[in-house]
C-alpha positions as CSV (number, residue, x, y, z in Angstrom):
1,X,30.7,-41.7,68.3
2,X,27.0,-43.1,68.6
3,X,25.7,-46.6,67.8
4,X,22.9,-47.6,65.5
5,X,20.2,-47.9,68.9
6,X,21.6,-43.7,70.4
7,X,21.0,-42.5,66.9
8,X,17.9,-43.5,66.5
9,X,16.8,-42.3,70.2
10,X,18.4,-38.5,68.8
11,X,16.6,-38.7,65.8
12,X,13.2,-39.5,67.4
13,X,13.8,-36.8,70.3
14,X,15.0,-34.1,67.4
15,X,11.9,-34.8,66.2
16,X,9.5,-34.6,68.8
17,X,11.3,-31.3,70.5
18,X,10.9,-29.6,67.2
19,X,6.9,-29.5,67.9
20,X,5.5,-27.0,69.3
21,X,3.7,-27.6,72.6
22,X,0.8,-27.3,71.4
23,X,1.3,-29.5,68.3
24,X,2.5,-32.2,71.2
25,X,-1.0,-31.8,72.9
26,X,-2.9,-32.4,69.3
27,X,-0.4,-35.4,68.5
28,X,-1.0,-36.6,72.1
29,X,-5.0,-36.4,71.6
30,X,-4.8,-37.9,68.1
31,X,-2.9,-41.0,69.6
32,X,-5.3,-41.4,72.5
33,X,-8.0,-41.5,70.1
34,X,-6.1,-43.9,68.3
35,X,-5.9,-46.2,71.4
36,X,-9.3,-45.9,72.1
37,X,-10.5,-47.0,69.0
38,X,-8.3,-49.9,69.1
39,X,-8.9,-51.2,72.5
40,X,-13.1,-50.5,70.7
41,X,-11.7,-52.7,67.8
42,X,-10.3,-55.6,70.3
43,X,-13.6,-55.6,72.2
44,X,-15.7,-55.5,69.4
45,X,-13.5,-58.9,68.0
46,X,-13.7,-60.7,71.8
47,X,-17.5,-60.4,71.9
48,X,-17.8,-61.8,68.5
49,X,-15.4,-64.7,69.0
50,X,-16.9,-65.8,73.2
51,X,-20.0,-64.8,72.3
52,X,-22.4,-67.7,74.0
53,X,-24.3,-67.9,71.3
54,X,-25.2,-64.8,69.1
55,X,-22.2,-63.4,67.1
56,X,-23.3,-60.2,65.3
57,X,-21.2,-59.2,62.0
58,X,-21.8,-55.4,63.2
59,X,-19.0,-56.2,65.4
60,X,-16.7,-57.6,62.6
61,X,-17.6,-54.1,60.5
62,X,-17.2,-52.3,63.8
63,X,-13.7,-53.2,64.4
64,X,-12.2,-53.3,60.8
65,X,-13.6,-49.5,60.6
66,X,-12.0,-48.6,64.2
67,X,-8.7,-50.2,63.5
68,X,-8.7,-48.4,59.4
69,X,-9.7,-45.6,61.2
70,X,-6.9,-45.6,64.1
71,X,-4.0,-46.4,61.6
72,X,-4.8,-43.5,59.7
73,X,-4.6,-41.1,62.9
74,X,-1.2,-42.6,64.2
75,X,-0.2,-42.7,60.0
76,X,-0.9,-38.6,59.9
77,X,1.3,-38.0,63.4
78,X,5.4,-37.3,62.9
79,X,6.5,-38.8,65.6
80,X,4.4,-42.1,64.9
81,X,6.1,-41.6,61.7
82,X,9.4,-41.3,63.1
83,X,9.4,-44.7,64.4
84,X,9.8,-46.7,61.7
85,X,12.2,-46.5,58.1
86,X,9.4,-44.9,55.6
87,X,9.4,-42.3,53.3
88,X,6.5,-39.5,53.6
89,X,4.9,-40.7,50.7
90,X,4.0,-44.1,51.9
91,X,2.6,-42.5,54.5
92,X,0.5,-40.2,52.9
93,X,-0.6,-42.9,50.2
94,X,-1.1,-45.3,53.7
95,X,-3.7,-42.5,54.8
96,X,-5.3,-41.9,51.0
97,X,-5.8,-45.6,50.5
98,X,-7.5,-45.9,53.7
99,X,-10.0,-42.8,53.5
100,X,-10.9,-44.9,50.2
101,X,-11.8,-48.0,51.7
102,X,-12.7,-46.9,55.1
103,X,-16.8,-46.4,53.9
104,X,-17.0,-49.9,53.2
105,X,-17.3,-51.6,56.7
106,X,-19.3,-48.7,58.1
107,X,-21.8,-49.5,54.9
108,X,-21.8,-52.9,56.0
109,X,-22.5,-52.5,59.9
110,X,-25.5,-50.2,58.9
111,X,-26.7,-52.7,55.9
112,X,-27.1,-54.9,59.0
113,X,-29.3,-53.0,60.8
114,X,-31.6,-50.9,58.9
115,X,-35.0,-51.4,56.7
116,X,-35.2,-52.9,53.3
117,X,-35.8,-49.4,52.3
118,X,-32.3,-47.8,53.6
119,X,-30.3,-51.6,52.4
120,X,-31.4,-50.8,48.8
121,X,-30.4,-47.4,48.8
122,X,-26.6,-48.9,50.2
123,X,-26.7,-51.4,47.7
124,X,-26.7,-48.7,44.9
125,X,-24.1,-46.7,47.3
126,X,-21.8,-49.2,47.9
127,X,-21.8,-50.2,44.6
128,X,-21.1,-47.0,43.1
129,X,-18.4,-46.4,46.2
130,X,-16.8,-49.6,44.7
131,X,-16.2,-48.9,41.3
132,X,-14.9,-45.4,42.4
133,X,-12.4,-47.1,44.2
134,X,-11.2,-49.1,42.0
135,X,-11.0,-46.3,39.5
136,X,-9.3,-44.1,42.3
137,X,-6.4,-46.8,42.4
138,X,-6.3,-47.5,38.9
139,X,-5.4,-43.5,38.5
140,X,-2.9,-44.0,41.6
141,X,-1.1,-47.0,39.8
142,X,-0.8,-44.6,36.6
143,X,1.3,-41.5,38.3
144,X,-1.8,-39.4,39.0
145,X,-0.3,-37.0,42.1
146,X,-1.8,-37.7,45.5
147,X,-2.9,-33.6,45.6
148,X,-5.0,-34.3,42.9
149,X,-6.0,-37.9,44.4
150,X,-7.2,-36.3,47.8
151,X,-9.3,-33.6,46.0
152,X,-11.1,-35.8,43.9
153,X,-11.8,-37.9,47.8
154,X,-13.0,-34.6,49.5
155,X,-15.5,-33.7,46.8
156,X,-16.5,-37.8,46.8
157,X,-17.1,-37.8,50.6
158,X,-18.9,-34.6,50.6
159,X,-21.0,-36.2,47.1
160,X,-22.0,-39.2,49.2
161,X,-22.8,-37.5,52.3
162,X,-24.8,-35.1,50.5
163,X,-26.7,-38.1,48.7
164,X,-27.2,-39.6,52.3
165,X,-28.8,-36.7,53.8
166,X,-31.1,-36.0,51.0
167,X,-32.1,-39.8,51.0
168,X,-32.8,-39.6,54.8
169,X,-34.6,-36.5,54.7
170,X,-36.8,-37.6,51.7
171,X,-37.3,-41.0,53.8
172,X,-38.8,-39.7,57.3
173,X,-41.0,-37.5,54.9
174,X,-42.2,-40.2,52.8
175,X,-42.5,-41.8,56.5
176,X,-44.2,-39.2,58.0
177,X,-43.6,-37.2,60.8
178,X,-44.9,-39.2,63.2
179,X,-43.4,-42.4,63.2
180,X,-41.1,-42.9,65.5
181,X,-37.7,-44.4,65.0
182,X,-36.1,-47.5,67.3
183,X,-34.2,-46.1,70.4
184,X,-30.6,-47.8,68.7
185,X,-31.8,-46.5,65.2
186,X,-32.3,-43.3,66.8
187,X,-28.6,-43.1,68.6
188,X,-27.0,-44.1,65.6
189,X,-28.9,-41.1,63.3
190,X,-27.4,-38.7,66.5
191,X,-24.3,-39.9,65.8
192,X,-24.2,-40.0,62.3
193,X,-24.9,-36.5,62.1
194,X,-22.5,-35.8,64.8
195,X,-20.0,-36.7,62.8
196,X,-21.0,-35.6,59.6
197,X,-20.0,-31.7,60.8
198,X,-16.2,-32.7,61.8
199,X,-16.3,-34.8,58.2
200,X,-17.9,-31.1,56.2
201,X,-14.7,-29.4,58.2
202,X,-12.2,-31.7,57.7
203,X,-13.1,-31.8,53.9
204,X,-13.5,-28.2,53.9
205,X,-10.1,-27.9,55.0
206,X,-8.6,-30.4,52.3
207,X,-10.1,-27.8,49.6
208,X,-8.2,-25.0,51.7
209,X,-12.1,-23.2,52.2
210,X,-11.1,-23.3,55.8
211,X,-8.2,-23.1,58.3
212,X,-7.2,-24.9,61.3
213,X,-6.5,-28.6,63.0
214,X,-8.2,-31.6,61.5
215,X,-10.8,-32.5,63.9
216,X,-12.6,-35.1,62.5
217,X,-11.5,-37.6,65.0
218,X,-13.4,-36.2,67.5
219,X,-16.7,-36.6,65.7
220,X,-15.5,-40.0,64.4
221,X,-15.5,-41.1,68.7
222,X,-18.8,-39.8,68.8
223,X,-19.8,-41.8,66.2
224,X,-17.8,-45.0,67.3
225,X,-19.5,-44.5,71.0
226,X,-23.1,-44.5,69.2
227,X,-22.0,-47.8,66.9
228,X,-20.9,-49.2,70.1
229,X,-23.7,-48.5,71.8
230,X,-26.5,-50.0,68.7
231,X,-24.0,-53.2,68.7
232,X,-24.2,-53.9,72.4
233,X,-28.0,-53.3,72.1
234,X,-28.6,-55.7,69.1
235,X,-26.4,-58.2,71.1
236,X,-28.2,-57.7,74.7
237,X,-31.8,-58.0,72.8
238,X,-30.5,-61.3,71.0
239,X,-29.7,-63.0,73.9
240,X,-32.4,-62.0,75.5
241,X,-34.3,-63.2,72.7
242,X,-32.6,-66.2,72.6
243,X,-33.4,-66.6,76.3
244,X,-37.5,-66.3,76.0
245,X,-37.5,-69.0,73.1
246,X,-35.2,-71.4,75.0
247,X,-37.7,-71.3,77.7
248,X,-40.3,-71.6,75.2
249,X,-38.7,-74.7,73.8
250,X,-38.2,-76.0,77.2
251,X,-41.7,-76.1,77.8
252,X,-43.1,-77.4,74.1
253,X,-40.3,-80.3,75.4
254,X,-42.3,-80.9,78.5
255,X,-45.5,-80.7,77.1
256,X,-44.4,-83.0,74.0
257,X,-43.0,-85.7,76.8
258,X,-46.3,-85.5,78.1
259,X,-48.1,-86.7,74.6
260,X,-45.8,-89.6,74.1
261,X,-46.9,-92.9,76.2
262,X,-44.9,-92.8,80.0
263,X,-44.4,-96.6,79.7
264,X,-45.0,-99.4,77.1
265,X,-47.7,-101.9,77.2
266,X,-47.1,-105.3,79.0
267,X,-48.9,-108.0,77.8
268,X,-48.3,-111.9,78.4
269,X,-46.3,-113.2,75.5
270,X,-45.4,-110.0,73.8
271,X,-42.1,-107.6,74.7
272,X,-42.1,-104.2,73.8
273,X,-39.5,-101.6,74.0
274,X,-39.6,-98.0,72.9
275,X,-37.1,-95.6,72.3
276,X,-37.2,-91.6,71.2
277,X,-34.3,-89.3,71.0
278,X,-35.4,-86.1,69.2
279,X,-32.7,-84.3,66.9
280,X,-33.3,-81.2,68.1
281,X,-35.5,-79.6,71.8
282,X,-38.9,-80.6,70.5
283,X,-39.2,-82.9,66.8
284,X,-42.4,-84.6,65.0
285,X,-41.2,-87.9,65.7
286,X,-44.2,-89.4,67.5
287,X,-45.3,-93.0,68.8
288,X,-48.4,-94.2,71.3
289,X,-50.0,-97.7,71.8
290,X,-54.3,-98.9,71.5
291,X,-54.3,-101.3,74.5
292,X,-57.7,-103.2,73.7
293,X,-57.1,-105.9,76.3
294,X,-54.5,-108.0,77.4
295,X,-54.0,-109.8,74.1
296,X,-54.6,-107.2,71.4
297,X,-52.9,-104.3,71.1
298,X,-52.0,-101.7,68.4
299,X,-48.9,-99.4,67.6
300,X,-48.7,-96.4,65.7
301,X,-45.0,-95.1,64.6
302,X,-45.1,-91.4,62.8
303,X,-43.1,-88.6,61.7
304,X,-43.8,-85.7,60.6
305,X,-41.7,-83.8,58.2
306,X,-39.5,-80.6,59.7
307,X,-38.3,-80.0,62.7
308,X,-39.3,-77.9,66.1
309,X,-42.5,-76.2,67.0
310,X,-44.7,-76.9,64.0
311,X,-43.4,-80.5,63.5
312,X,-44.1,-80.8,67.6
313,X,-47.9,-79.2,67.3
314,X,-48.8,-81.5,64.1
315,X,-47.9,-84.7,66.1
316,X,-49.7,-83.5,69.0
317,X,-52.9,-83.4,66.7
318,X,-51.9,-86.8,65.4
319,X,-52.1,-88.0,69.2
320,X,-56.0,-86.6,69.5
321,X,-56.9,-87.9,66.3
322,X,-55.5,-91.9,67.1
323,X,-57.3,-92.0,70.2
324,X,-60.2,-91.8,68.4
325,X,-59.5,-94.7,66.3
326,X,-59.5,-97.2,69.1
327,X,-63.3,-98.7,68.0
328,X,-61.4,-99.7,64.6
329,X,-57.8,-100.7,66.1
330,X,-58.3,-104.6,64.7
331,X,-58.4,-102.6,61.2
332,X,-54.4,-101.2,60.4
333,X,-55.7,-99.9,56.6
334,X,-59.1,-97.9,58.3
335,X,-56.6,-96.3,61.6
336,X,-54.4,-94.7,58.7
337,X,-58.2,-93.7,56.7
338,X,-59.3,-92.1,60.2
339,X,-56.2,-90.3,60.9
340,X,-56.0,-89.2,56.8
341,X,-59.2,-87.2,57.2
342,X,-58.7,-85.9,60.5
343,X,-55.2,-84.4,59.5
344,X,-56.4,-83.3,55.8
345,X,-56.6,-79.5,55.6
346,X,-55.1,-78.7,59.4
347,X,-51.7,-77.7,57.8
348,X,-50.0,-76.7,55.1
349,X,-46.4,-77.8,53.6
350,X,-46.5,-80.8,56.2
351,X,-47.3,-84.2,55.6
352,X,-47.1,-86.9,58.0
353,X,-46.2,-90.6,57.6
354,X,-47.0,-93.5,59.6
355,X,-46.8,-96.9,60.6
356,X,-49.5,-98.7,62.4
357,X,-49.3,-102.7,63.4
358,X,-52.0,-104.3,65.1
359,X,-50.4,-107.3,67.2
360,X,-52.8,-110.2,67.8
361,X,-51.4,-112.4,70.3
362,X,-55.0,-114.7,70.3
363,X,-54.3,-115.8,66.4
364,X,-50.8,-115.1,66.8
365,X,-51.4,-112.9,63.6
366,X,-49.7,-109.3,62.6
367,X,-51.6,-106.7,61.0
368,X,-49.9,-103.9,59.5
369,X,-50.4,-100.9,57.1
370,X,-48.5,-97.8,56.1
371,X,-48.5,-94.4,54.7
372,X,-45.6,-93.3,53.3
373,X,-43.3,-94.5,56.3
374,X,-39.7,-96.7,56.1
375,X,-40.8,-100.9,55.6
376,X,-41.3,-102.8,58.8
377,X,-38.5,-105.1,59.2
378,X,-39.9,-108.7,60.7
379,X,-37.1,-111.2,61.9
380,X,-37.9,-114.7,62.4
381,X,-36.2,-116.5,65.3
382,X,-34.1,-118.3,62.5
383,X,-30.6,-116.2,62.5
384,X,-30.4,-114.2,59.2
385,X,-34.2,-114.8,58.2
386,X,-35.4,-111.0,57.4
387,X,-38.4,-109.4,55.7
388,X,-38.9,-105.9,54.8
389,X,-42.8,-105.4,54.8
390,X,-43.8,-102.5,52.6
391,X,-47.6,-101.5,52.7
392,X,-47.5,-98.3,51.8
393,X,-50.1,-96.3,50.9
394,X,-49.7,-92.0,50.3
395,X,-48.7,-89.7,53.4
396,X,-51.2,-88.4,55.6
397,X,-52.8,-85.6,55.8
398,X,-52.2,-84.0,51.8
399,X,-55.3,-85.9,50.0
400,X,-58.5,-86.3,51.5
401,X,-59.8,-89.8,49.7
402,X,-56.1,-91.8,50.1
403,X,-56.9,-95.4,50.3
404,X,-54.9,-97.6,52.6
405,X,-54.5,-101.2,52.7
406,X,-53.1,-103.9,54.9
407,X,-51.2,-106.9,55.2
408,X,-51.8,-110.0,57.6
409,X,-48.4,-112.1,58.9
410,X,-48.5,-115.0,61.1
411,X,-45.8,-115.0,63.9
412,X,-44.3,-117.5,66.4
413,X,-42.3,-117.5,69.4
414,X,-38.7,-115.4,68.9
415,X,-39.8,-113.1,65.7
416,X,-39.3,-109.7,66.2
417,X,-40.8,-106.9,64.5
418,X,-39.0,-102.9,64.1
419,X,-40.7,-100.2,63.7
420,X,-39.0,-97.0,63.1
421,X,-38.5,-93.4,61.6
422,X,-36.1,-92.5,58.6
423,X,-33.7,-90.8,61.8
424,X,-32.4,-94.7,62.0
425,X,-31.4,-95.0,58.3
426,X,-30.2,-91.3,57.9
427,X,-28.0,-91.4,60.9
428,X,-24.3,-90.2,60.1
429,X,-20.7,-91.9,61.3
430,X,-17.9,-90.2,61.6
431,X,-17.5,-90.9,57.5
432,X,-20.3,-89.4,56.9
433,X,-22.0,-92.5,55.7
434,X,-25.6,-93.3,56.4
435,X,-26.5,-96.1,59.1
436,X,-28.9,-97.5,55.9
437,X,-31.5,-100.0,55.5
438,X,-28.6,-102.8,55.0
439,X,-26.7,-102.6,58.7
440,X,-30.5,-102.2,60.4
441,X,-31.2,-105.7,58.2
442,X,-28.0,-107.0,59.7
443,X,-28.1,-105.7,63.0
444,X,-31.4,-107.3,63.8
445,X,-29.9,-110.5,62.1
446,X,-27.3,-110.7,64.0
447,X,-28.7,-109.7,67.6
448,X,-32.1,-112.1,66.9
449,X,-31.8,-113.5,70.5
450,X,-31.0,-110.5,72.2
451,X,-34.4,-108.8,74.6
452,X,-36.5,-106.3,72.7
453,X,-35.0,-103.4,75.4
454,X,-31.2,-104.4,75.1
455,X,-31.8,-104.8,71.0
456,X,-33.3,-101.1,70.7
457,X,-30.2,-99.7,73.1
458,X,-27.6,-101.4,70.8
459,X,-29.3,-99.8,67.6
460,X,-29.4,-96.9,68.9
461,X,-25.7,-97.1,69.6
């Protein structure tokens, strides 16, 4: 008498010794192609997933379509079968459910990669591709056989690769003979087309024109090779991409470091402390100092909307144009006039806005105008005396006659002034509230005897 694990092992060998050798050999290369498209589909995940810092969705269509396409080559062989308690039919429905579904990540993994051109033409396919699906279930839930369910899949396949060809051909002539296709583009047509004679003989077999073994998987490896081949491409030229404009970025960085003042101004009387930490590799944020003479001296705070390259360029131009203001620096409302009509008309969908203060240690007097910028908060050495100063005029650089004015304040020994960008107020916590106008107010009330440098580290904190 045999026990439940004997039987099975007798079953399973009945099984496989009534193949044929030669059916063993095609069951033997149907599961190594299975394998290999798996171990493809594993790879394909583990590049998206540690990718350092490009992550492709080809990959994600790549391996859904290997791992669709490797159940339903171990789904087709008996002894595969054999190993687990189902009927034929759910195999054979496993297998027909996946030859409808299995276009859909290959669509996707070439809507990723080709012209506008071919994405429209796969829009309308995978449209139409999806509604026949869900038709071709909808018949399957109602009774209709699977014989009559494959049919209708063979002459679908062969419908849409017909469609494709003609598309393709009427494409490279509307293109012309002599353009030349992209090396990965031209792979994947190699492969494409590869494939496309196993698929015309495998369907050709399911409408019983022709006899034989099921090849199809061997054209389907070529193919996989050639998607394999355009995904490690597209990820090789992205990083290498990535690579040029990090260097790129490294050196807008240095050359923006090199616009913004190396040290602050030290005059008798007066403490001064600057701080800049950019959101992102280069920013528009920008600040630099008129030193007249040892008791004047004027300070310009800007920012200039976006971020990166452009924002970095436009405050670079700002720099140019407020050294040339230095004949008017006693004057805060005719700096923000000067720098207004140098700006105007240099960009487009960027504005800039500033604040300038003009310190006047002599008279012990404060000049100050803005454009557009976040109020100037003045501190008195009295704890909890603060005063937001708001001289606001439009931002620079979008109307050519804006008209600025300013403000005079008298100040005395331990008043403060802060000037800043809307980075202070829009800064996040872990809540996701906003630092705010009201904790700057309170922070400066609060730290009133603290030095200028140790003040602008705790706020920045």
């Amino acid at each position: 008498m045999l026990d439940g694990v004997n039987t099975s092992a007798l079953v399973l060998a009945q099984s496989v010794h009534s193949l044929s050798r030669s059916d063993l050999r095609w069951e033997f290369a149907n599961f190594a192609a299975a394998v290999t498209l798996l171990t493809v589909a594993l790879a394909a995940i583990a590049l998206f997933w540690f990718g350092r810092r490009t992550r492709d969705l080809t990959l994600i269509y790549l391996s859904v379509f290997c791992i669709l396409y490797a159940v339903r080559l171990l789904a087709r062989l008996p002894s595969f079968r054999s190993l687990f308690d189902q009927s034929p039919t759910f195999w054979d429905y496993l297998g027909w459910l996946i030859s409808s579904i299995i276009f859909f990540p290959g669509a996707l993994y070439l809507y990723q990669i080709v012209g506008e051109q071919l994405k429209r033409f796969l829009r309308w396919l995978i449209t139409a591709r999806a509604l026949y699906a869900v038709l071709e279930i909808l018949a399957a839930s109602l009774g209709v056989s699977l014989a009559k369910l494959g049919f209708a899949n063979n002459i679908k396949v062969l419908a849409t690769l017909g469609a494709t060809a003609v598309f393709l051909a009427a494409s490279r002539l509307r293109a012309g003979s002599r353009t030349r296709l992209p090396a990965e583009i031209r792979v994947l047509v190699f492969g494409f087309f590869a494939w496309l004679l196993f698929i015309l003989h495998a369907n050709l077999l399911g409408l019983q024109v022709l006899r034989g073994h099921n090849m199809e998987f061997l054209g389907c490896l070529v193919f996989v090779a050639c998607l394999g081949y355009v995904s490690a491409y597209r990820i090789f030229a992205n990083e290498e991409r990535l690579l040029a404009i990090n260097n790129e970025l490294e050196i807008a960085r240095r050359i923006q470091s090199a616009t913004l003042p190396h040290s602050v101004p030290t005059l008798t009387g007066l403490e001064i402390a600057a701080r800049y930490v950019p959101m992102s590799a280069v920013a528009g944020d920008f600040y630099d100092f008129l030193c007249i003479d040892e008791k004047h001296v004027g300070i310009l705070v800007a920012d200039v909307t976006g971020h990166g390259v452009p924002a970095a360029l436009i405050a670079s131009l700002l720099k140019v144009a407020f050294a040339g203001q230095s004949a008017h620096a006693h004057d805060p409302a005719r700096v923000l006039t000067g720098l207004n009509r140098s700006l105007y008309g240099r960009f487009e969908a960027h504005f800039v806005t500033a604040a300038y203060l003009f310190v006047d240690l002599e008279k012990s007097l404060l000049r100050y105008s803005a454009a557009a910028h976040p109020p100037l908060m003045l501190g008195s050495a009295a704890p909890g005396d603060v005063r937001e100063i708001e001289e606001n005029g439009l931002m620079l650089g979008m109307f050519p006659e804006s008209v600025y004015s300013s403000v005079e304040i008298l100040f005395g020994p331990g008043d403060r002034c802060l000037l800043y960008t809307d980075g202070i107020l829009e800064a996040k916590n872990a809540a996701q509230e906003h630092f705010g106008k009201s904790r700057c107010k309170q922070l400066l009330e609060t730290h009133h005897e603290l030095p200028a440098a140790r003040f602008a580290d705790i706020l920045l904190d």
